[in-house]
N, CA, C and O atoms as a GROMACS GRO file, in nm:
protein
  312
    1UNK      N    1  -1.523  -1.793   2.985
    1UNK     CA    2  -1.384  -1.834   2.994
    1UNK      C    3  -1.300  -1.765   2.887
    1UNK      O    4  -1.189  -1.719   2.916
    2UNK      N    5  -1.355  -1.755   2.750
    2UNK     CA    6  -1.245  -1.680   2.648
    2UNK      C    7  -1.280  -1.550   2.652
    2UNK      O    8  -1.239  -1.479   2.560
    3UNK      N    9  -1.330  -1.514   2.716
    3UNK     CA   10  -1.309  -1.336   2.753
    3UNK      C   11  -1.224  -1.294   2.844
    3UNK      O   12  -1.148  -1.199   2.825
    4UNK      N   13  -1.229  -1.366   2.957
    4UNK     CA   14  -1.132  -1.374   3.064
    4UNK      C   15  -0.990  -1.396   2.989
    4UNK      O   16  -0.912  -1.301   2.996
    5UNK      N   17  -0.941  -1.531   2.906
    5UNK     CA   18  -0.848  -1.553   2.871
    5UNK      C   19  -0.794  -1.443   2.741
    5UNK      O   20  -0.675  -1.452   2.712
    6UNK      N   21  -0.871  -1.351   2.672
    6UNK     CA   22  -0.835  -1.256   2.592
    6UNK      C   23  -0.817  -1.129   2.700
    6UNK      O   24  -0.734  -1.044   2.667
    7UNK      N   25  -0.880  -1.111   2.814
    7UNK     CA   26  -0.902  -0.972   2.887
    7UNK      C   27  -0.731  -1.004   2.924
    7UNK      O   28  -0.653  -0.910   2.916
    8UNK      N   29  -0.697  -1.097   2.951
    8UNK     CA   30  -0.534  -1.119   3.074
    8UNK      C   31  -0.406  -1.123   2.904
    8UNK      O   32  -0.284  -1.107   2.908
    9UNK      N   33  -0.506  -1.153   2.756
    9UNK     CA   34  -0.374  -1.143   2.681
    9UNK      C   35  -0.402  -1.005   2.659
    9UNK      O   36  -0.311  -0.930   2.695
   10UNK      N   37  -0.480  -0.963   2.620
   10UNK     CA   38  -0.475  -0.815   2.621
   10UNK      C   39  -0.422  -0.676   2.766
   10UNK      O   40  -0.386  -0.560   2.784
   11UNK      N   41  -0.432  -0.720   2.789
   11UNK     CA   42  -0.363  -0.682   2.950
   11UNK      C   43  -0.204  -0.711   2.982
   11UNK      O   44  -0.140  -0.659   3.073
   12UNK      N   45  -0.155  -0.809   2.884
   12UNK     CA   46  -0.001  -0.813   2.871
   12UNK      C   47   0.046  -0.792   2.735
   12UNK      O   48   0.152  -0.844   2.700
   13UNK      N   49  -0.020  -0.724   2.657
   13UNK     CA   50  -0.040  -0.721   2.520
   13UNK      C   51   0.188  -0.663   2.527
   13UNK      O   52   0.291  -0.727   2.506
   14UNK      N   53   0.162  -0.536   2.562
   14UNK     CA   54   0.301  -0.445   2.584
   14UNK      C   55   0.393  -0.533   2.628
   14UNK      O   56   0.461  -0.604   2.553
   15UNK      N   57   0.399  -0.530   2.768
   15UNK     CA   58   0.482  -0.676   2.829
   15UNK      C   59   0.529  -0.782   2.756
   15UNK      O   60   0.646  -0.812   2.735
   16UNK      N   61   0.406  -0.848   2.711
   16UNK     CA   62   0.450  -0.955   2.577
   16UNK      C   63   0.550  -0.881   2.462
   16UNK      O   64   0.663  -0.922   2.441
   17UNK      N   65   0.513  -0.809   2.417
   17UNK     CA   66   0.610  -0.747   2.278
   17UNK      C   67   0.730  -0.641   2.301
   17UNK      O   68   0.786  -0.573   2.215
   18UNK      N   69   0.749  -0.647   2.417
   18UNK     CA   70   0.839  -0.593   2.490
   18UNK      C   71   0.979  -0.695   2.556
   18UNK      O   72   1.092  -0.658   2.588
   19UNK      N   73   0.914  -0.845   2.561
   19UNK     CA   74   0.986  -0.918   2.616
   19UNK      C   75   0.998  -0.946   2.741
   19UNK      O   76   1.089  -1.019   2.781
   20UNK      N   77   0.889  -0.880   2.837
   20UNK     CA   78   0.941  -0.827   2.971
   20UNK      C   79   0.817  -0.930   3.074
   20UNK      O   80   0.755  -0.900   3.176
   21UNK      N   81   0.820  -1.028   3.012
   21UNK     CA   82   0.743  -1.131   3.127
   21UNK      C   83   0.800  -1.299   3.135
   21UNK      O   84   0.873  -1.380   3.077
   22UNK      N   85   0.736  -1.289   3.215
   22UNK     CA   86   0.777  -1.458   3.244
   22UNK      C   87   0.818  -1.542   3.124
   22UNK      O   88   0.847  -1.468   3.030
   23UNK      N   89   0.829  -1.660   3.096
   23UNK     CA   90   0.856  -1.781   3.025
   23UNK      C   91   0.704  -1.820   3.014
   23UNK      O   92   0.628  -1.787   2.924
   24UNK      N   93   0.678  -1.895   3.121
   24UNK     CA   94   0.550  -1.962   3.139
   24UNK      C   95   0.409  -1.860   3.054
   24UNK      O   96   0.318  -1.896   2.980
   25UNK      N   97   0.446  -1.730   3.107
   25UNK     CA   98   0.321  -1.638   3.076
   25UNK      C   99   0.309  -1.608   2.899
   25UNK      O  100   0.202  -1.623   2.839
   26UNK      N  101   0.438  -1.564   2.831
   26UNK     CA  102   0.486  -1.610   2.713
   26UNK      C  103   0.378  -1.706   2.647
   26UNK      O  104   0.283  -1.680   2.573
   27UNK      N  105   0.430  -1.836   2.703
   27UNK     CA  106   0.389  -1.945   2.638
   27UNK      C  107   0.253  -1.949   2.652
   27UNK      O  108   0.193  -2.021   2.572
   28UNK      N  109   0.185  -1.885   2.741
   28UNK     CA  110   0.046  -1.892   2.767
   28UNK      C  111  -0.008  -1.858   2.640
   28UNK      O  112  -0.064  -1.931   2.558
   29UNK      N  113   0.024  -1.703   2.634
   29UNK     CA  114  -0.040  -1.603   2.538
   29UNK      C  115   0.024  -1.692   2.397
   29UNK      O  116  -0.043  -1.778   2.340
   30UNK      N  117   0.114  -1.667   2.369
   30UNK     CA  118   0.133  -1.752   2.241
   30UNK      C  119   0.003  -1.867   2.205
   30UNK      O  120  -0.074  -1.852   2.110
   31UNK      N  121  -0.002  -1.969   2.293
   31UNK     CA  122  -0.126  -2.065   2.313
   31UNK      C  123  -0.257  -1.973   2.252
   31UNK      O  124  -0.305  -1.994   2.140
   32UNK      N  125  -0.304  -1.869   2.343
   32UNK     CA  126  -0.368  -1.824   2.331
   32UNK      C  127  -0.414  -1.727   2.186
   32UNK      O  128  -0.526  -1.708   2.140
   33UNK      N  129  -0.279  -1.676   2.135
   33UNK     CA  130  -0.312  -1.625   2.008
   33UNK      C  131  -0.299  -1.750   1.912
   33UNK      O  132  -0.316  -1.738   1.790
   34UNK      N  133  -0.270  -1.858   1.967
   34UNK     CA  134  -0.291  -1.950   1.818
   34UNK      C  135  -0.421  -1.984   1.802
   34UNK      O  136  -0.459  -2.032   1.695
   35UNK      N  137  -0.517  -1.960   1.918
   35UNK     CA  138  -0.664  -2.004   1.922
   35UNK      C  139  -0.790  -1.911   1.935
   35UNK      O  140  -0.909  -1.939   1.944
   36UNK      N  141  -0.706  -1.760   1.933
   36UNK     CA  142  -0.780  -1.711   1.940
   36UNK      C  143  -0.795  -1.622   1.808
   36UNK      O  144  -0.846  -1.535   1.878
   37UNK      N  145  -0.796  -1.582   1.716
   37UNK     CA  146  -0.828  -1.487   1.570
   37UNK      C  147  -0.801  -1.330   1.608
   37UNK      O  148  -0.700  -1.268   1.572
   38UNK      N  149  -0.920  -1.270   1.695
   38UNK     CA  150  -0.910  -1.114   1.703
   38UNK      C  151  -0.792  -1.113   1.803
   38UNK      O  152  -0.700  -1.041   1.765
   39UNK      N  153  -0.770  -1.180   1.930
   39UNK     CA  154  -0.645  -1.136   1.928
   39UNK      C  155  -0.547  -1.135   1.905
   39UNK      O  156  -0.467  -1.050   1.946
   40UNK      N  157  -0.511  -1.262   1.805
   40UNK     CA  158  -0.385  -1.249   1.729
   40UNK      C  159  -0.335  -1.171   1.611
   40UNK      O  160  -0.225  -1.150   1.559
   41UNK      N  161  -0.484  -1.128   1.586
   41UNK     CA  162  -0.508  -0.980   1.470
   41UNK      C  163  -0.448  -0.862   1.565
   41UNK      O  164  -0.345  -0.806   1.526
   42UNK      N  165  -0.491  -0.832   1.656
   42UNK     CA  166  -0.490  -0.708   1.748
   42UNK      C  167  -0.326  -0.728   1.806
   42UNK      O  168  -0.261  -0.639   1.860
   43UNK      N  169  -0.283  -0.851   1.783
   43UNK     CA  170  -0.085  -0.801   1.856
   43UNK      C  171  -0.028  -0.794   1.783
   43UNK      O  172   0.079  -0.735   1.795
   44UNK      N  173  -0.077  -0.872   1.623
   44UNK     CA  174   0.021  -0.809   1.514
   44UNK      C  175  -0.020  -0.670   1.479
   44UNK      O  176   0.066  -0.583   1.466
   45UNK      N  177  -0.121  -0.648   1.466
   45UNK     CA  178  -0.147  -0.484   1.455
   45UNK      C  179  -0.053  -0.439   1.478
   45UNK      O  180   0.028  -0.388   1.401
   46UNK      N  181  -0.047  -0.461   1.680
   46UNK     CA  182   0.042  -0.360   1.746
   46UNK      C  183   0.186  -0.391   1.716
   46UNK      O  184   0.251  -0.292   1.685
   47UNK      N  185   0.247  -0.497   1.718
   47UNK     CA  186   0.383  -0.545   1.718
   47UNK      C  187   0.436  -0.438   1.520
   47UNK      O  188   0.536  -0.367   1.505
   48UNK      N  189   0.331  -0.470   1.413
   48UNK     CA  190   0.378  -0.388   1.310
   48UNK      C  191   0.348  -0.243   1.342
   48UNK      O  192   0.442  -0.175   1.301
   49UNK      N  193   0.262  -0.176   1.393
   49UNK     CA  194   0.266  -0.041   1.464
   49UNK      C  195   0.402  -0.031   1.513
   49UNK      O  196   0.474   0.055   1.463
   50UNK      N  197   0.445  -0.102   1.600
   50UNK     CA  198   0.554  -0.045   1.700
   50UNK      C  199   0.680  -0.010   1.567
   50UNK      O  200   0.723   0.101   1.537
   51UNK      N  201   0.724  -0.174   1.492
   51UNK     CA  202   0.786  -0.162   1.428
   51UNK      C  203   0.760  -0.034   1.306
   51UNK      O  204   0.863   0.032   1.310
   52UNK      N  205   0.697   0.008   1.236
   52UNK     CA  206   0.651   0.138   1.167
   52UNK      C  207   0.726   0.233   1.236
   52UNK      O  208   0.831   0.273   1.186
   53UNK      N  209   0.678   0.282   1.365
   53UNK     CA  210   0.711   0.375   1.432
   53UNK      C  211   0.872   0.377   1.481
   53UNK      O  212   0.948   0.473   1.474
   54UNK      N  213   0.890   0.298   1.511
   54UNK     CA  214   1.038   0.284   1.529
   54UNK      C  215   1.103   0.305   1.402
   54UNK      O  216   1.163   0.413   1.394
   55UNK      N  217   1.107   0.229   1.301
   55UNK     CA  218   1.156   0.278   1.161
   55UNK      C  219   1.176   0.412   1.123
   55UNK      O  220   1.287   0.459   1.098
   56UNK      N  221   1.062   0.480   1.116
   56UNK     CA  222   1.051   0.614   1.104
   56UNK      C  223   1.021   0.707   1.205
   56UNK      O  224   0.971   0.810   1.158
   57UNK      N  225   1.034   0.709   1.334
   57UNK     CA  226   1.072   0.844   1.433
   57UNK      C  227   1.191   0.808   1.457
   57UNK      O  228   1.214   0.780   1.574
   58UNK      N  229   1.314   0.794   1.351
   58UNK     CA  230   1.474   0.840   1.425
   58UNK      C  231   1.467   1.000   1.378
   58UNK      O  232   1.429   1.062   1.279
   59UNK      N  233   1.516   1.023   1.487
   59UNK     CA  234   1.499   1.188   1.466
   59UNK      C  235   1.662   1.258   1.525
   59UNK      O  236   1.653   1.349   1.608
   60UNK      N  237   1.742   1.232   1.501
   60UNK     CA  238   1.902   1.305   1.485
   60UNK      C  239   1.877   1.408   1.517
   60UNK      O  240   1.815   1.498   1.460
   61UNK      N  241   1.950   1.398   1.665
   61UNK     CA  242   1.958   1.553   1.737
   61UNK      C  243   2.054   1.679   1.643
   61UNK      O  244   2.117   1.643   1.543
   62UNK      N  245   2.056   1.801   1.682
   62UNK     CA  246   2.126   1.880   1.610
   62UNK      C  247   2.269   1.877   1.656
   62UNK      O  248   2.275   1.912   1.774
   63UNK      N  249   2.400   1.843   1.598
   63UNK     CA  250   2.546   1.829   1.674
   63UNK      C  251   2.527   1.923   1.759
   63UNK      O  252   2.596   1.887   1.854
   64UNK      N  253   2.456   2.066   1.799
   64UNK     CA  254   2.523   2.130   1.863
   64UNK      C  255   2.459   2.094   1.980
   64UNK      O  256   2.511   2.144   2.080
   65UNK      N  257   2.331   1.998   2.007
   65UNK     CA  258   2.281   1.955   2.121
   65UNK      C  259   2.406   1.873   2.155
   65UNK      O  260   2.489   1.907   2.239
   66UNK      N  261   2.410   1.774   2.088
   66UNK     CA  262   2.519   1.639   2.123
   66UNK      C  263   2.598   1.691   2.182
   66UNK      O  264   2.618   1.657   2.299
   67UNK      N  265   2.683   1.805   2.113
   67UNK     CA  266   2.786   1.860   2.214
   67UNK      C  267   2.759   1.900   2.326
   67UNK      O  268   2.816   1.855   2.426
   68UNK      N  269   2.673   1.987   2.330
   68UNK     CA  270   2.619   2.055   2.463
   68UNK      C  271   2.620   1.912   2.612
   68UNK      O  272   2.677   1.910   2.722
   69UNK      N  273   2.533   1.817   2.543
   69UNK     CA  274   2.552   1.674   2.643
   69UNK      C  275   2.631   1.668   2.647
   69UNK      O  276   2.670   1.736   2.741
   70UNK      N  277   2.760   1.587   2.566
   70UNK     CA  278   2.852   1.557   2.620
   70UNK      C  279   2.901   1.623   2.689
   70UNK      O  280   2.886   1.581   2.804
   71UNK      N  281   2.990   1.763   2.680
   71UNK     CA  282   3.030   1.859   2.778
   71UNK      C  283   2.935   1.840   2.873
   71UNK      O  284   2.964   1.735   2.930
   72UNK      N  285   2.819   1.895   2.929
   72UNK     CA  286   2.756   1.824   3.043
   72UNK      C  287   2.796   1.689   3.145
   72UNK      O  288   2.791   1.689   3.268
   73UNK      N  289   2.823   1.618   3.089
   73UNK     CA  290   2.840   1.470   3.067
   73UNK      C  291   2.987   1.487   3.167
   73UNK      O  292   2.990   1.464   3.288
   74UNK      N  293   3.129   1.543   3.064
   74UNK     CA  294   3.191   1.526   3.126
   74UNK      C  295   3.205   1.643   3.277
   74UNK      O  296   3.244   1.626   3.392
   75UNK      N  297   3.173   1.714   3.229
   75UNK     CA  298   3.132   1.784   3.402
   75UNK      C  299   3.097   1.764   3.534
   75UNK      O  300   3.124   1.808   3.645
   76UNK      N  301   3.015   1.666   3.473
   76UNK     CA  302   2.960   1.597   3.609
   76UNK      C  303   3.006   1.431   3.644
   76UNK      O  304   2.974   1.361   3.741
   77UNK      N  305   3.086   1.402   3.535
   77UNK     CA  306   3.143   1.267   3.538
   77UNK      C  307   3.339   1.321   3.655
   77UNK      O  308   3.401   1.262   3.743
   78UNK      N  309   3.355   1.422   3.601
   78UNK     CA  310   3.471   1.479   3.715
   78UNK      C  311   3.502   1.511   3.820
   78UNK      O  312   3.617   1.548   3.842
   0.00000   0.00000   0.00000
C-alpha cells in the first residue's frame, strides 16, 4: 500500500509544485508527505531545486534581440 501511495505522489511530484491539480489531489499528497519521510525529503529537494534555478537562470536578452521582437511583433500585430 505505501509504495503505491508514494509511486502516485511521486508521479504528481511536478503537477503538485506547479499548482496544476485538483484540490482534493493536493490534499492527498500533502497527507501523504506528512507521513511519509523520503518523500517529503524528495519534493523539498525538488521544490528548492526549482527555486535555485529560477533565481539564477535570468538571463537578459541582448536589447538588440528585444528590438528585433518587438518590430516583429508589431508587423504582424498590423
Amino acid at each position: 500500500m505505501r509504495r503505491n501511495s508514494c509511486f502516485r505522489a511521486a508521479s504528481r511530484l511536478y503537477s503538485y509544485l506547479d499548482g496544476e491539480i485538483r484540490a482534493i489531489r493536493r490534499i492527498r499528497i500533502r497527507l501523504h508527505l506528512r507521513q511519509c519521510l523520503n518523500c517529503e525529503r524528495a519534493f523539498l529537494f525538488e521544490k528548492r531545486l526549482r527555486g535555485f534555478i529560477r533565481e539564477r537562470a535570468r538571463v537578459e536578452a541582448p536589447p538588440e534581440v528585444v528590438e528585433r521582437i518587438r518590430r516583429l511583433i508589431r508587423e504582424r500585430s498590423s
